[in-house]
C-alpha positions in Angstrom: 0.0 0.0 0.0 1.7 3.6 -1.1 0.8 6.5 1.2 1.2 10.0 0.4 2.6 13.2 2.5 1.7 16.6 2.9 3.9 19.5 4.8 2.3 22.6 5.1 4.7 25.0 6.6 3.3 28.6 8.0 4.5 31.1 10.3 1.6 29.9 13.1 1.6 26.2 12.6 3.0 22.8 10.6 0.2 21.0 9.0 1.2 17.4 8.1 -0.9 15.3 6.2 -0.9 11.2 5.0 -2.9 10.3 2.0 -3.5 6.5 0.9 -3.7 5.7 -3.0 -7.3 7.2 -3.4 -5.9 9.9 -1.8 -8.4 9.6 1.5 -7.2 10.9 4.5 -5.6 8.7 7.2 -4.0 10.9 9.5 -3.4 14.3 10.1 -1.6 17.0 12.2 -1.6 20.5 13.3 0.6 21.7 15.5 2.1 25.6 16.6 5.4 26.3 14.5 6.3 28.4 17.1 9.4 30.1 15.1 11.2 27.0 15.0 9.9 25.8 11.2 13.0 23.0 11.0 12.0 21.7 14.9 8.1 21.6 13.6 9.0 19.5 10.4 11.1 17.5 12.2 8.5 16.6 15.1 6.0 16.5 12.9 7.3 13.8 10.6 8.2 12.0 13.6 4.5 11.5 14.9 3.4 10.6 11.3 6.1 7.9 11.5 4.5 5.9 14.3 1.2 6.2 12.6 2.0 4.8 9.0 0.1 1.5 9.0 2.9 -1.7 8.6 1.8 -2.4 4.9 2.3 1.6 4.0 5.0 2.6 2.2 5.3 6.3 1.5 5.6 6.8 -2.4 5.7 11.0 -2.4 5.5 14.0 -0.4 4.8 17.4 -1.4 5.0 20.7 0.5 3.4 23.8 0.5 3.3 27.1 2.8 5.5 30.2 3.7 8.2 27.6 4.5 8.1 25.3 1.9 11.3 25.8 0.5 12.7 24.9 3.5 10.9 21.9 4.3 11.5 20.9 0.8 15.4 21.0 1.7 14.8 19.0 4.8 12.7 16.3 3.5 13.3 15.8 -0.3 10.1 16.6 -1.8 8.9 15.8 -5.1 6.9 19.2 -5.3 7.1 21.9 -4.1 4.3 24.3 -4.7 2.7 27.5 -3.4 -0.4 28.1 -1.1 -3.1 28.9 -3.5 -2.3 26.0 -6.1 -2.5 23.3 -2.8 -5.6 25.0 -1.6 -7.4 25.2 -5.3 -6.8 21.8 -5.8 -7.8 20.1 -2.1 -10.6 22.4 -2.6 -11.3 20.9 -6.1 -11.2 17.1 -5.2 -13.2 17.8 -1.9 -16.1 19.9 -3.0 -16.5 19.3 -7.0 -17.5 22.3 -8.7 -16.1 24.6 -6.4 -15.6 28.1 -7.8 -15.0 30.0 -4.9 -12.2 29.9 -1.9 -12.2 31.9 1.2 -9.3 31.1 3.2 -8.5 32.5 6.9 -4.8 31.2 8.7 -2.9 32.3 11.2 -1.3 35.6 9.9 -2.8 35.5 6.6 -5.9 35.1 4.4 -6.2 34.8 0.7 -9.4 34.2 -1.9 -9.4 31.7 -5.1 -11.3 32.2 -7.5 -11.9 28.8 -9.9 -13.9 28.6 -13.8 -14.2 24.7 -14.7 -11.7 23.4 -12.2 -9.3 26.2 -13.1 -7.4 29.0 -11.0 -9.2 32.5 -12.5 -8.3 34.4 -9.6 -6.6 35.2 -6.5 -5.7 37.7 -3.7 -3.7 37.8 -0.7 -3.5 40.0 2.2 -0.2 39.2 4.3 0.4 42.7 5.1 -2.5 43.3 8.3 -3.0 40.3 10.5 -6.6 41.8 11.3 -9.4 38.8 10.9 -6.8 36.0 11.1 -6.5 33.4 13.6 -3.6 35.1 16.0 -5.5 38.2 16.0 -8.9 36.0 17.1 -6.7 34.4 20.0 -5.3 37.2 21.3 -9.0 38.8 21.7 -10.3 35.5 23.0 -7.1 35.5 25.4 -8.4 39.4 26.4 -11.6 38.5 27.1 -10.9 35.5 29.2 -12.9 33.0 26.8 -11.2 29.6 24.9 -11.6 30.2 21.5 -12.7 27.1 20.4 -16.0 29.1 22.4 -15.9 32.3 20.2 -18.3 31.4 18.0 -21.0 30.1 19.5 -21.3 32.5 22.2 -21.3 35.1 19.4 -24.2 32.9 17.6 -26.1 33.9 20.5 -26.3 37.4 19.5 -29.7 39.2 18.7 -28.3 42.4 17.9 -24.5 42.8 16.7 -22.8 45.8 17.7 -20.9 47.5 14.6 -17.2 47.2 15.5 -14.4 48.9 12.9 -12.7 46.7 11.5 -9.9 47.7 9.2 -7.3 47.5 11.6 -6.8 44.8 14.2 -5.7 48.4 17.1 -9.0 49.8 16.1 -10.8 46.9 16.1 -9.7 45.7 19.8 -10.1 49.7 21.0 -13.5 49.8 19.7 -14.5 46.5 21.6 -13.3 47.8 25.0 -15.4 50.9 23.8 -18.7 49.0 23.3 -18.0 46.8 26.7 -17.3 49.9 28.9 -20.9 50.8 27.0 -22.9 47.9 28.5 -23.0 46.0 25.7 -23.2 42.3 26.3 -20.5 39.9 25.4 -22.4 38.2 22.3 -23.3 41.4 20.8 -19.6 42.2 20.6 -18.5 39.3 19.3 -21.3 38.6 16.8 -20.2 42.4 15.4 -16.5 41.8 15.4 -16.7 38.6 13.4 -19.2 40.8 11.0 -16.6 43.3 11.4 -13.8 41.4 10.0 -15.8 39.6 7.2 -16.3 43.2 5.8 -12.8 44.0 6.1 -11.7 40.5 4.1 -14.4 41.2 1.7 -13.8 44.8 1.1 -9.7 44.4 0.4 -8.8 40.1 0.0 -12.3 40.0 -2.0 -12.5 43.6 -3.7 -13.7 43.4 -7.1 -13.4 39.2 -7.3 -16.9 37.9 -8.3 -17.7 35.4 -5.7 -20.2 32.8 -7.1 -21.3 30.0 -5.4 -20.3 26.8 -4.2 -18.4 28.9 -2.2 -15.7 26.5 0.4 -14.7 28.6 3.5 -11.1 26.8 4.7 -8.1 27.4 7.1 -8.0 27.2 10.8 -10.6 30.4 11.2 -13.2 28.0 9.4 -13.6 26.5 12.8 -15.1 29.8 14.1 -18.8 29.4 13.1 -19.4 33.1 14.0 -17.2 33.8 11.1 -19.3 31.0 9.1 -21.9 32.9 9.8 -20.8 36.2 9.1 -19.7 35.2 5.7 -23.2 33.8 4.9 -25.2 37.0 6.0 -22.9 39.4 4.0 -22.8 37.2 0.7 -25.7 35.5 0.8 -24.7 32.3 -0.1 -24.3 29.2 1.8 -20.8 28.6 3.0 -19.2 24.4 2.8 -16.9 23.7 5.5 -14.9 20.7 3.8 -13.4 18.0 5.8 -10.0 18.7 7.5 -10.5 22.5 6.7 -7.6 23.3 9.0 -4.5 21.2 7.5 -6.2 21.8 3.9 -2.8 22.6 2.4 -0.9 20.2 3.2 -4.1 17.5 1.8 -3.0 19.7 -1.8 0.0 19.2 -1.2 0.5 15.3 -1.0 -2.2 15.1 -4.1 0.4 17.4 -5.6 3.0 14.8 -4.5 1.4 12.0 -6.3 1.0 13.8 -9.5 4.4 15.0 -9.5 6.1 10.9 -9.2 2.8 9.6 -11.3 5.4 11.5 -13.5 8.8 10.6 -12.9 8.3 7.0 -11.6 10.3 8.2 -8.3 10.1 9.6 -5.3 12.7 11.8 -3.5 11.8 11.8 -0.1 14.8 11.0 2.5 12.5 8.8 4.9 12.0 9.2 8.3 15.0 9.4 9.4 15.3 13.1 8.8 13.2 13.1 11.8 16.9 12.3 13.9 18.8 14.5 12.3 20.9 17.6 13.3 19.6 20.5 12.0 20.9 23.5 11.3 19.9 26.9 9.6 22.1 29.8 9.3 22.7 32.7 6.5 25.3 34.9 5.6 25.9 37.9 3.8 27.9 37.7 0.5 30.0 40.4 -0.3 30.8 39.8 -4.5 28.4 42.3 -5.6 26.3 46.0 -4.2 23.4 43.2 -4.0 24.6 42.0 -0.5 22.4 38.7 -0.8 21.5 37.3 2.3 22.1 33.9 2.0 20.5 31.1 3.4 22.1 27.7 4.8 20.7 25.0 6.0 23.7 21.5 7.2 23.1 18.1 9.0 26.3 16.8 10.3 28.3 19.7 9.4 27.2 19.2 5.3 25.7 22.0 3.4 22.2 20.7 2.7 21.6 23.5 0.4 21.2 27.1 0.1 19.6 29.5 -1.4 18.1 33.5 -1.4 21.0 34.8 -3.8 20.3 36.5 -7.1 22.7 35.4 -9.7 23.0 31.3 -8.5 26.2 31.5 -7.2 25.8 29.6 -4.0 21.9 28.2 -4.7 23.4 26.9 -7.7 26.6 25.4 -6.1 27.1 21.8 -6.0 27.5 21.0 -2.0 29.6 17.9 -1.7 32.3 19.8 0.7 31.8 20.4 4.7 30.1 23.3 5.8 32.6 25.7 7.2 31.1 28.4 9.8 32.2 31.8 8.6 31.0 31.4 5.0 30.5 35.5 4.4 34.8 35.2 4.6 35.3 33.0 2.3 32.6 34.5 -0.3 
């Protein structure tokens, strides 16, 4: 039996994903990146390794995300590709006929646009974290509530308060506002999650023409005030698809197993990788007024691979020699 792996690599969490060969889910994972992208892969891949079933063998892997690249490097994946082809695609296979995707994460949020299966059209906002998933926990945090709670208390709402919500200082000054009011707690919440569903639709979804099936995805998905919001203001009936919140990284292994469908090969390293001794460092290179930061990652004291420079001169370097520490000298 061939199994296939997603990595979704983002700046909040790791999302790891095994697909068997009609690419159904078997196991998934989500946990908090937490800064350390290499320690995330590295434990992740490690908790998928005690789950593989005996008779699986894993044929591809495929990763996707802010630090796909890196993973990539780490693991040895067959693709490597960016957020909104994995997340058109899972959407695709999960909810045929899809033509819209709303997506929420941790720091980010984007909208897909699909025509007959096809990518039409896309935005992302990864400039303002207002509406995404740290900014929901840190209000959740404020106001003393778990967030997997958010939601339906604000579903309890009769009368939403109207909350500004273009920017996530203004947003959290103008709920302390409306609570030092006397406005009760569901009010305020129902009207921030309007709130930030009018921000996302007004900048992520300005002029896109958002036709149903619409597929709302990403960890936020989970808040069904936010659901809710999205319904009310469009109209339409919002799908949740299954494993909403590691969606990526179920592109990303489908990716995988079109990628070696190809080539007859897969490159992953195993799961051994897991063990390894990772390292990432950069340094500058002096040859040129571009000053590239260059990236690093060893095992062992052996350049992995690097990359970040302009011309190719050290991505594009063939890495057979020991890593030596003070590479900006030597440059």
């Amino acid at each position: 039996m061939i199994g296939y792996l997603g990595v979704d690599v983002g700046s909040v969490s790791t999302n790891l994903v095994l697909l068997n060969e009609q690419e159904e889910v078997v196991d998934t994972l989500y946990i908090r990146t937490q800064g350390q992208p290499i320690a995330a892969v590295q434990k992740g891949l490690e908790y998928i390794r005690d789950r593989v079933p005996n008779d699986m063998e894993i044929g591809a892997i495929g990763t996707t995300g802010s630090g796909r690249h890196l993973a990539s490097v780490i693991l040895g994946a067959d693709s490597v590709k960016n957020e909104i082809t994995a997340h058109a695609v899972a959407a695709s296979n999960l909810v045929p006929g899809v033509q819209t995707v709303l997506e929420i994460g941790g720091q980010d949020s984007k909208i897909i646009i699909l025509r007959n299966g096809v990518v039409a059209d896309f935005a992302m906002n990864t400039v303002c974290a207002a509406g995404t998933g740290s900014f929901l926990d840190q209000q959740a945090a404020r106001l003393n509530i778990p967030i997997e709670e958010f939601g339906p208390i604000s579903l309890k709402s009769t009368s939403p308060v109207r909350i500004a919500g273009r920017c996530s200082v203004f947003a959290e000054s103008d709920m302390i506002h409306k609570q030092q009011m006397g406005h009760n707690l569901p009010d305020i919440l129902a009207g921030l999650c309007e709130a930030l569903v009018r921000n996302y639709l007004n900048n992520v979804g300005k002029g896109k023409d958002i036709m149903g099936p619409v597929v709302f995805q990403g960890g936020v998905a989970a808040n069904v005030g936010i659901k809710r919001a999205f319904e009310k203001a469009l109209g339409l009936e919002i799908v949740i698809p299954p494993h909403f919140s590691v969606i990526g990284a179920v592109g990303a292994a489908t990716l995988a197993k079109d990628a070696v469908r190809k080539t007859g090969v897969t490159k992953f390293k195993g799961f051994k990788v897991a063990e390894e001794r990772l390292k990432a460092a950069s340094f500058e290179c002096g040859d040129c007024p571009n000053l590239c930061e260059v990236i690093e990652i060893t095992a062992q004291e052996l350049v992995l691979a690097r990359w970040n420079d302009k011309c190719g001169k050290w991505s594009g370097a063939k890495l057979a020699n020991p890593a030596r520490k003070k590479m900006a000298n030597l440059a």
